[in-house]
N, C-alpha and C positions, 0 to 999 in steps of 0.2 A: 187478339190482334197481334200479331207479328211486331217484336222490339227489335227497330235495327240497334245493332251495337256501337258502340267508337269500336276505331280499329286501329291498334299498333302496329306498325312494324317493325322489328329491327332488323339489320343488317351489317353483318360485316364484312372484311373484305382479305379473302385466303383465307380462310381457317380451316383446317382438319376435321372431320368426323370422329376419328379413333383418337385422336389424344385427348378430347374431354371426356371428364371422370363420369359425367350424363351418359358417356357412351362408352364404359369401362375405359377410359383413358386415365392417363397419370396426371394431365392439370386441370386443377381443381376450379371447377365450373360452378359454386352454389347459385347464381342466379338460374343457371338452367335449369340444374338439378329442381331449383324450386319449379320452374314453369313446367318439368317435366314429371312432378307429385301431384303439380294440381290442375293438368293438366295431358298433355299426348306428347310421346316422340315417334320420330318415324324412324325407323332405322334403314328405311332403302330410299332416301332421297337423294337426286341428283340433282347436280348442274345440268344445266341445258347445255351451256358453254362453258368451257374452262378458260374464261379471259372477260377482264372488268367489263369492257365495254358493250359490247356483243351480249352479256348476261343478263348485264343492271337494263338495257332497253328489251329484253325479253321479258324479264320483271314486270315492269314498267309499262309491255305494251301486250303480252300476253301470247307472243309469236314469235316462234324461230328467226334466227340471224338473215337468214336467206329473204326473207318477209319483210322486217323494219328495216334490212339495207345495210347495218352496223355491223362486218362481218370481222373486222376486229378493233383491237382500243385506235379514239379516235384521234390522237396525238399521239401517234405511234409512225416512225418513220416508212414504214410501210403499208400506211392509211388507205386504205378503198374509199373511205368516206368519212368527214371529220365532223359530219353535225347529222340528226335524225332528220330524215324527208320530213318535208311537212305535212304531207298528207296523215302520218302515224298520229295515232291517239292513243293518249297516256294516260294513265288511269285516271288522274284526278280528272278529266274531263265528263266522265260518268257519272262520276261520285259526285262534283257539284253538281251535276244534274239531277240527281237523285236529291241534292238540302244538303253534301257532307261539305263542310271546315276542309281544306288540303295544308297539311303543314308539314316541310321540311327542316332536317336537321344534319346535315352532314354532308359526306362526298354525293358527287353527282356522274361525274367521267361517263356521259353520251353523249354530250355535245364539246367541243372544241372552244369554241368563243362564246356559248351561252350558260348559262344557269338552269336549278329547279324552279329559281324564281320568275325569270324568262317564257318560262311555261306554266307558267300559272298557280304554282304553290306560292305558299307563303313561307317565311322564317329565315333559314340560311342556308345558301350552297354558294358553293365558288365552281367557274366554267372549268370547264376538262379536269382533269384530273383533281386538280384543286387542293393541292396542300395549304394549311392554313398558315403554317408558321410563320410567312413572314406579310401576312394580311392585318391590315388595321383592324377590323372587327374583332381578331383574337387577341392583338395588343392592349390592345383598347379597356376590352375585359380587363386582360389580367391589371392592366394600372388601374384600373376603378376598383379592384379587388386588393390592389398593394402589394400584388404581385411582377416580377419579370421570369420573360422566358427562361424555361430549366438548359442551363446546358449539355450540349450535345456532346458526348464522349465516347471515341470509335473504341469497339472492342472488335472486332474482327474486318481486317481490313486485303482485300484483293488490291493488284497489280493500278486499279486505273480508280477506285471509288473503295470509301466504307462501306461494307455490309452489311452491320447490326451497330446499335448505339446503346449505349446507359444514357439517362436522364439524369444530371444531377440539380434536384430541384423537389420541391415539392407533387403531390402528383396534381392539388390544385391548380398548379399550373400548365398540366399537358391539354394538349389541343382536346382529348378526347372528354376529359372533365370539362372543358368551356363550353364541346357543343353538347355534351349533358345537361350543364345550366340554361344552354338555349330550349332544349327539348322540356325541359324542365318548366321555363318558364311560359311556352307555348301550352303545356299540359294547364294551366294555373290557368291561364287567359281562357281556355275551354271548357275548363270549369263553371266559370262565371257567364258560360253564352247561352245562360236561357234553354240549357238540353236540348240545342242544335247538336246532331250528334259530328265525330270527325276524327278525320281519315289522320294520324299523322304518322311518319317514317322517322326514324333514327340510323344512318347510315354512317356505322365505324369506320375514319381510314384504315385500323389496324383488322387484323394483326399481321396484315400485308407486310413483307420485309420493303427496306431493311426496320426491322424490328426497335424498337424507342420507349421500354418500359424506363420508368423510374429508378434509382436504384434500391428503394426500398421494397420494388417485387423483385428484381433480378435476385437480391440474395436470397429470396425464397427459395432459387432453382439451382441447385450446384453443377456446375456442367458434367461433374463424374458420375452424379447421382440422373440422370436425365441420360433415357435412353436415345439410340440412335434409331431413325424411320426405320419400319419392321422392312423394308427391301432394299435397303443399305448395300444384299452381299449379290443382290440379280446382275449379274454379268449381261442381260440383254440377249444372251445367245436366243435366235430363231424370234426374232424380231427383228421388223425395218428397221435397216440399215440409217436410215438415217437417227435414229434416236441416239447410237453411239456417237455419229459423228457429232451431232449437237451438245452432247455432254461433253466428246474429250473433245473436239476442236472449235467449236462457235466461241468465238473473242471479241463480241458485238457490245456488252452489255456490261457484266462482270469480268472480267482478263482474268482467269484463272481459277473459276471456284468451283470446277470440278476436280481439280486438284488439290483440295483441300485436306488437310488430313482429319482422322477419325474426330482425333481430340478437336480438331476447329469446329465440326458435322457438331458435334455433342454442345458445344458454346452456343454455337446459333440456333439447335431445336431448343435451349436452356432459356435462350432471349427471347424465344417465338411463346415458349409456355409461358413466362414472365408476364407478356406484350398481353397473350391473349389473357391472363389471371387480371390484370387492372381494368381489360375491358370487361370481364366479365362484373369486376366490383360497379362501372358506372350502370352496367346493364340492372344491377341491385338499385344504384339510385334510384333508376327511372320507375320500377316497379315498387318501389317503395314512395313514390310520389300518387300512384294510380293509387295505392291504400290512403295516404294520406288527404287524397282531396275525394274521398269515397266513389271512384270513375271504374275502381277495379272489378264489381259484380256485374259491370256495363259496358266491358271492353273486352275484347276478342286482340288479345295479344300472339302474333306469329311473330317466330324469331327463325332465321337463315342468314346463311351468307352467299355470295356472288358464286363462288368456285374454291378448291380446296389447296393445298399448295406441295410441293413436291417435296422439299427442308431434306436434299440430300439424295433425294431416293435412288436406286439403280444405280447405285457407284460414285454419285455426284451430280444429279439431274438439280436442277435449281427454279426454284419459280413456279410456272406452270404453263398450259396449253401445247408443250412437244409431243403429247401423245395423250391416250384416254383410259389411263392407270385411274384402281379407286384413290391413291392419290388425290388428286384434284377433282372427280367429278362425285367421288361418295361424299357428299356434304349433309349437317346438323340442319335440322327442322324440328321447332318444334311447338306446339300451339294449344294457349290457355283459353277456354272459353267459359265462365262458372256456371252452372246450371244448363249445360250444352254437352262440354266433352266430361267425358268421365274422366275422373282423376287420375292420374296412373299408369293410361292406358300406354300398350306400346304397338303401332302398328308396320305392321309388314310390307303394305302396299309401296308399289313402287311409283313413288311419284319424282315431280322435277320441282324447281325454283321458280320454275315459268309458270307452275300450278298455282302460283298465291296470285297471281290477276283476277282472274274467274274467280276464285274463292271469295276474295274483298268483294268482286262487283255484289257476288251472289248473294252474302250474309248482308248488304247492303242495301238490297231489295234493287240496284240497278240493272240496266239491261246487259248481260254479256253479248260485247259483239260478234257477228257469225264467221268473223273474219277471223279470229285466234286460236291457235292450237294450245292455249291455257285449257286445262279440266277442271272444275270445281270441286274440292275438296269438302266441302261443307254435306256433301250428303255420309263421308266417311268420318266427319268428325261428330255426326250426330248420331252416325251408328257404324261402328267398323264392319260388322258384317255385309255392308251395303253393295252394291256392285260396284267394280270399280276394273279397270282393264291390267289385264296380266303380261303388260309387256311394257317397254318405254324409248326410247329414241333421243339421244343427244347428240350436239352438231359440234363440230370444230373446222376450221379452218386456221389452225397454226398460232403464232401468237408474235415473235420477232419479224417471221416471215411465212409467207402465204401457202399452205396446203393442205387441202382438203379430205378431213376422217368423218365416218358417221359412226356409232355405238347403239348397239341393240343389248337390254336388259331383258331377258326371260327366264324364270325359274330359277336354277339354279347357277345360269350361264350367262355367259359377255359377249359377244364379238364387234370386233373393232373392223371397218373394212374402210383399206386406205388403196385410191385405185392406181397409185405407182409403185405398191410395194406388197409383201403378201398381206394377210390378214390375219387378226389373230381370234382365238380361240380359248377362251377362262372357263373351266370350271370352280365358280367361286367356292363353293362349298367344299372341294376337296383342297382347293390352293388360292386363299384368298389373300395370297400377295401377288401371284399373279406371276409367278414364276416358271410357269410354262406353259405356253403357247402348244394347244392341242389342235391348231387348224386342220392336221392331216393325220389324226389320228384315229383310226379306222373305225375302233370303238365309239367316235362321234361322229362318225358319218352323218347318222338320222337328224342329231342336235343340229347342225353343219347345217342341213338342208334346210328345215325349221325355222334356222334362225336367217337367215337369208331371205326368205321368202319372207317373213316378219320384219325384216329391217327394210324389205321392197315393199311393204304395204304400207309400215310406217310412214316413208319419203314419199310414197307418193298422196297417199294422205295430205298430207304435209302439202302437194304441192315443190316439195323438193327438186330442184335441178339431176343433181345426182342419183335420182329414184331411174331415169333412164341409165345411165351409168350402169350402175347396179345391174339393170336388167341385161346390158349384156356382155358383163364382165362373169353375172351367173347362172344364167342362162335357164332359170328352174321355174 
C-alpha cells in the first residue's frame, strides 16, 4: 500500500541559483549540498514569476499570475490587486482533505491585510509582506530566550534609504533563527500526532535585500574576496530600451544604486552571500530536527525559492522583475525523498516553482485540481527517465511598474517576447550570461520560429491573454 509522506517545504526569498556552492557557486550552502547527496538537484528550474507576490500564490495555488489575479506584489504601489480572489484554492485546502496537518512558518506577502493563518494554516505568518522585527511574537521570543533585538548597522547606504545591514547581536536573536524555532517546534508537535501525516512550509524573508546577516557571517565574506554578478560588464546594447532607462534613471525605490561603484557591487554580493550562509545554517537546523524526532525516512523535503535576484547585474540593475535575465528566473530546487529519489541524482528537466503544487497534492495521494498549470514532479523524482515536457513558459508583468513579458525555455535557447519592444533571443549554451540578443540573427531564423510557435502554444494552453498578442505580433 501506498505510504503518503509528511512534506517540507522550504522557501526563500531572492536567492541566486549560481552562487550556491550546490550549484558550483562561491557561498557555501552545506545544508543543500546535503539535500542535494541524499537526495536530487535540478539545474534547469525556474520562476514562474520574477516578483514575491505573483510567485508565492503560483506556489501556493499551482497557476499562472494571469489565473489567481495576483499579477504583482500586493502592497506595491502600483497594486492590481491587494488580496487573492476568493474563489482560489490554496494548497492546504486538498491536503486537509486528504487527513494532512498544514503548518506555516514565515513570510506570506499574497494577501495585503491577511495571513497564512487567515487561510487556514496553522503556526505563524504576518499579512503582506510581513517583516517580523518589530511584531510582538518575535519580541516576545527573544525575552523569553533572554535575548534583545541585534542591532541594525547600515553598511552601504543610497541617497534616500540603507541598502544592506550588519546585525550586531547574536544570530539567536535574528528573525530567521525565531521562525526556525517556530518551525522547529511545530515539527515536535507532529511528531507526537499519532502518524497523522503533514504538510508544513518554512518561508525565509532572506536573503531578499536589503540583506541583515550577523556580523559573525558577514566576516566570513571579505568584499575584495567576493566576486562581482558574472554580467556586471553587459552594456544592454540590442535590448529594450527600457531596461537601460530603469537602471540609469528609475529614482522610485533606491535613489541611486545604479550608480554604485564596483567596490559598493562587491559589499553588497559580500552581505547577500553572508545573508544567504546563516540561512542556509537554519536550513541545517531544521533538517537536523527531521533526524532527531526520526520523521526523516518519512518526509519528502523540497527546497526553492520565489525568484532569483539581480545583486548588480547589467551595469547596476538592482532587485528584480525589469526583465527575464537567468538572473532572477534561473532559481535552486532541490528534493530529498529516502527510499524514492536516488541520491545524488542531478536532473536536467526544465521545470518551474509553480511545479511543487501538483507534486505535494500528487505524493499525497490528493486530487490535483484540472484548473492548474502546476506539473507533477513526482513521476521524475521516482524516475528521471520518465516523460516529462521539453519546453516551459514563465510570466511577468513588471515589478515597480506594470509591463507585460512572456519567456519560453527550449533546448538550448531563451526567448523573451515583450510586445512594446523587440524580443530577444539567448543561446544559453553558447552565452549563458546572456550577452547577446540573437533575435535577428539569420543563423536562428529556424530557432526564431520554433520558439515562437512554442511560446503560442504555451499561452494558449495556459489560457493566457497575451497568447492572442502573440499570434499577431508573429504571425507563424
Amino acid at each position: 500500500m501506498f505510504k503518503r509522506p509528511n512534506i517540507l517545504l522550504i522557501m526563500t526569498d531572492q536567492q541566486r541559483y549560481d552562487y550556491l556552492s550546490v550549484n558550483g557557486g562561491q557561498c557555501p550552502a552545506p545544508a543543500l549540498e546535503r539535500l542535494a547527496a541524499e537526495g536530487a538537484a535540478f539545474d534547469n528550474a525556474y520562476s514562474v514569476c520574477s516578483l514575491c507576490t505573483p510567485a508565492r500564490a503560483s506556489v501556493l495555488t499551482g497557476k499562472y499570475p494571469h489565473k489567481h489575479g495576483l499579477f504583482n506584489n500586493c502592497d506595491m504601489f502600483s497594486v492590481v490587486r491587494e488580496r487573492l480572489p476568493e474563489d482560489q484554492t490554496l494548497i492546504n485546502a486538498p491536503l486537509a482533505g486528504a487527513g494532512y496537518t498544514c503548518g506555516y512558518a514565515g513570510k506570506w506577502h499574497i494577501d495585503r491585510d491577511l495571513s497564512a493563518l487567515d487561510h487556514g494554516f496553522e503556526g505563524y505568518s504576518l499579512p503582506g509582506y510581513g517583516n517580523p522585527w518589530h511584531d510582538p511574537t518575535y519580541r516576545d521570543h527573544l525575552a523569553a530566550c533572554g535575548l534583545t533585538p541585534p542591532e541594525l548597522i547600515p553598511v552601504i547606504e543610497v541617497e534616500n534609504r540603507p541598502m544592506t545591514f550588519v546585525l550586531d547581536g547574536p544570530t539567536e536573536a535574528t528573525v530567521e533563527h525565531f521562525q526556525t524555532d517556530l518551525a522547529i517546534d511545530l515539527l515536535r508537535k507532529y511528531a507526537e500526532d499519532d502518524g497523522r501525516p503533514f504538510f508544513l512550509t518554512v518561508q525565509y524573508w532572506g536573503p531578499h535585500e536589503p540583506a541583515r546577516p550577523t556580523k559573525e557571517y558577514a566576516d566570513r565574506f571579505p568584499p575584495e574576496d567576493t566576486p562581482l554578478v558574472p554580467s556586471f560588464e553587459d552594456t544592454l546594447e540590442g535590448r529594450p530600451e527600457q531596461y537601460r532607462r530603469h537602471r540609469d534613471e528609475f529614482e522610485c525605490w533606491y535613489y541611486g544604486v545604479s550608480r554604485l561603484s564596483r567596490d559598493a557591487w562587491r559589499k553588497a554580493t559580500a552581505m547577500y552571500y553572508a545573508y544567504s550562509a546563516m540561512i542556509d545554517d537554519q536550513v541545517s537546523r531544521v533538517l537536523a530536527e527531521l533526524d532527531a524526532l526520526g520523521l526523516a525516512d518519512d518526509t519528502l523535503v523540497l527546497y526553492t525559492t520565489d525568484h532569483g535576484n539581480l545583486c548588480g547585474a547589467r551595469g547596476g540593475l538592482y532587485d528584480k522583475g525589469v526583465a527575464m535575465f537567468e538572473d532572477t528566473y534561473h532559481i535552486p530546487l532541490l528534493a530529498r525523498w529516502p527510499g524514492v529519489i536516488a541520491p545524488g541524482a542531478r536532473h536536467g528537466q526544465l521545470v518551474s516553482n509553480m511545479d511543487v503544487f501538483a507534486t505535494i497534492l500528487d505524493v499525497a495521494g490528493a486530487r490535483v485540481p484540472d484548473d492548474v498549470d502546476s506539473r507533477s514532479m513526482a513521476p521524475i523524482l521516482r524516475d528521471p527517465s520518465a516523460a516529462w515536457p521539453d519546453d516551459l513558459m514563465s510570466w511577468s508583468s513588471g515589478v515597480y511598474y506594470l509591463h507585460s513579458q512572456r519567456m519560453l525555455r527550449w533546448d538550448r535557447y531563451k526567448y523573451v517576447f515583450t510586445p512594446y519592444a523587440i524580443d530577444e533571443l539567448y543561446d544559453l549554451e553558447a552565452d549563458p550570461v546572456e550577452t547577446e540578443n540573437r533575435i535577428d540573427d539569420p543563423s536562428l531564423a529556424d530557432v526564431r520560429t520554433e520558439m515562437r510557435k512554442r511560446l503560442i502554444a504555451n499561452a494558449t494552453r495556459a489560457a493566457d491573454p497575451l497568447a492572442e498578442v502573440m499570434q499577431g505580433y508573429f504571425r507563424v
